[in-house]
C-alpha positions as CSV (number, residue, x, y, z in Angstrom):
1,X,0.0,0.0,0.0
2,X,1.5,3.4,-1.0
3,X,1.7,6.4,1.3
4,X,0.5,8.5,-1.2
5,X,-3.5,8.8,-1.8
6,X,-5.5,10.8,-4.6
7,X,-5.9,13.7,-2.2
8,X,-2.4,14.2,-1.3
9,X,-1.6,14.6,-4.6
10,X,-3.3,17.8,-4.8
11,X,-2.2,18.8,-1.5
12,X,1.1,18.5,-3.0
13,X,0.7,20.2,-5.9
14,X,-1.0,23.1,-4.0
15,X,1.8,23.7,-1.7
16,X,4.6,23.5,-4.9
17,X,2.6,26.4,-6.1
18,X,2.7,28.4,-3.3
19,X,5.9,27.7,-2.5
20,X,7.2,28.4,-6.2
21,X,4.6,31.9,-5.5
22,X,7.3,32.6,-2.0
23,X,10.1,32.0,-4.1
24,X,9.2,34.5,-6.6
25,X,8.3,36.9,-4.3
26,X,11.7,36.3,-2.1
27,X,13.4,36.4,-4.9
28,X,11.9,39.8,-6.1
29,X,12.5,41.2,-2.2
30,X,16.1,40.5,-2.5
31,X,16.5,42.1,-6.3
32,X,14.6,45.0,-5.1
33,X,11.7,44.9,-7.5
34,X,9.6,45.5,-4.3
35,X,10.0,47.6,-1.5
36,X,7.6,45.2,0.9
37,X,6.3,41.4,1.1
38,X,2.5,41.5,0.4
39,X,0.5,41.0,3.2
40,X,-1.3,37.7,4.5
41,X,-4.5,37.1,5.8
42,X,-5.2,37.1,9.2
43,X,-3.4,34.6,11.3
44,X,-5.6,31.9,12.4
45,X,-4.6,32.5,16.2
46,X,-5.8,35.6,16.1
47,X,-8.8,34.5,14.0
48,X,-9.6,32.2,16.4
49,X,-9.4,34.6,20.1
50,X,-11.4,37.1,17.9
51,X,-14.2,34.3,17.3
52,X,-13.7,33.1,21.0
53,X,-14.0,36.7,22.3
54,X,-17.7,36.8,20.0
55,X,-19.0,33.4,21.1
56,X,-18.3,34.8,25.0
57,X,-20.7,38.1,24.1
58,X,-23.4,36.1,22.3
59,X,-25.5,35.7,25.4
60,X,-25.6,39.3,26.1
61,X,-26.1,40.1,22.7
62,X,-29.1,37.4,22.7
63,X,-30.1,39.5,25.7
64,X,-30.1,42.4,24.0
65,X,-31.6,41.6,21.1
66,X,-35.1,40.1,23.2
67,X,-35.2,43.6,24.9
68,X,-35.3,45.0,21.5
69,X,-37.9,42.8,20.5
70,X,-40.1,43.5,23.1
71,X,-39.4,47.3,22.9
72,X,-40.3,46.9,18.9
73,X,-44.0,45.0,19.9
74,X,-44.7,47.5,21.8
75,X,-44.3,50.3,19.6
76,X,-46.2,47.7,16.9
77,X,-49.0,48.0,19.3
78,X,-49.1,51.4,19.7
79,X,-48.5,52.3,16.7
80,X,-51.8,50.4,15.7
81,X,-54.0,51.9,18.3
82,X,-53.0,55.3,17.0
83,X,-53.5,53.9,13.9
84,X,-57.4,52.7,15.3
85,X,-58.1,56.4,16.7
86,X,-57.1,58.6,13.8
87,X,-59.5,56.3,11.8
88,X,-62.2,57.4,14.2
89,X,-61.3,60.4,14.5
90,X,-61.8,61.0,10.7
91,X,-64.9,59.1,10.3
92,X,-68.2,60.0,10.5
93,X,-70.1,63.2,10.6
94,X,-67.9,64.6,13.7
95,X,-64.8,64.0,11.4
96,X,-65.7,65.4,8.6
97,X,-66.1,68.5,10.9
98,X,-63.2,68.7,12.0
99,X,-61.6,68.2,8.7
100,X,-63.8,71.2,7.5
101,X,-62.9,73.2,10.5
102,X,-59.6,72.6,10.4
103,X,-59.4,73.9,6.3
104,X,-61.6,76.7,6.9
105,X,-58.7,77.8,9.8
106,X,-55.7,77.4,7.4
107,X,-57.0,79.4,5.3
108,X,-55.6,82.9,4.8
C-alpha cells in the first residue's frame, strides 16, 4: 500500500505552487523589484481569540436583542391603536367636521 492517496496529490501540488509563488516573491524582495512582502491574511490564532471573544458576548447580545424585541412590539402596538383612533377620529359626521374646520382655519 502506498503512502501516497488521490488527495495528497493535490495537496502537494498546491503547496509547490505556493511555494514556487514565495520563491518569486523572495526572490523579487532580494533584487529589489519590491519595497515590501504582500500581506497575509489574518493569522488563524488571532482569528480564532477574535471568534472566542464573540462566542463569550453572544448571550448578552441574545439578551439584548429580546429587549429590542419587546421594545419593537410594543411600539407595533401602539402604533396600531393610534393607527385605530385617527381612523375614528376622521370618520363620520364629527370628522368630517373637523376636517372642515380645520381647512376653513388654514386658510388665509
Amino acid at each position: 500500500m502506498s503512502e501516497w492517496d488521490g488527495g495528497d496529490e493535490a495537496r502537494v501540488e498546491e503547496l509547490l505552487r505556493v511555494n514556487a509563488e514565495l520563491a518569486a516573491e523572495v526572490r523579487s524582495l532580494s533584487l529589489g523589484r519590491r519595497d515590501a512582502p504582500r500581506s497575509g491574511p489574518i493569522p488563524a490564532s488571532r482569528r480564532l481569540a477574535r471568534l472566542a471573544s464573540e462566542a463569550a458576548r453572544l448571550p448578552e447580545v441574545e439578551a439584548e436583542l429580546a429587549e429590542m424585541r419587546v421594545q419593537r412590539d410594543s411600539l407595533l402596538a401602539h402604533k396600531e391603536a393610534q393607527e385605530r383612533e385617527i381612523a375614528r377620529l376622521r370618520g363620520g359626521p364629527a370628522g368630517l367636521l373637523r376636517r372642515l374646520r380645520s381647512r376653513l382655519r388654514s386658510r388665509p
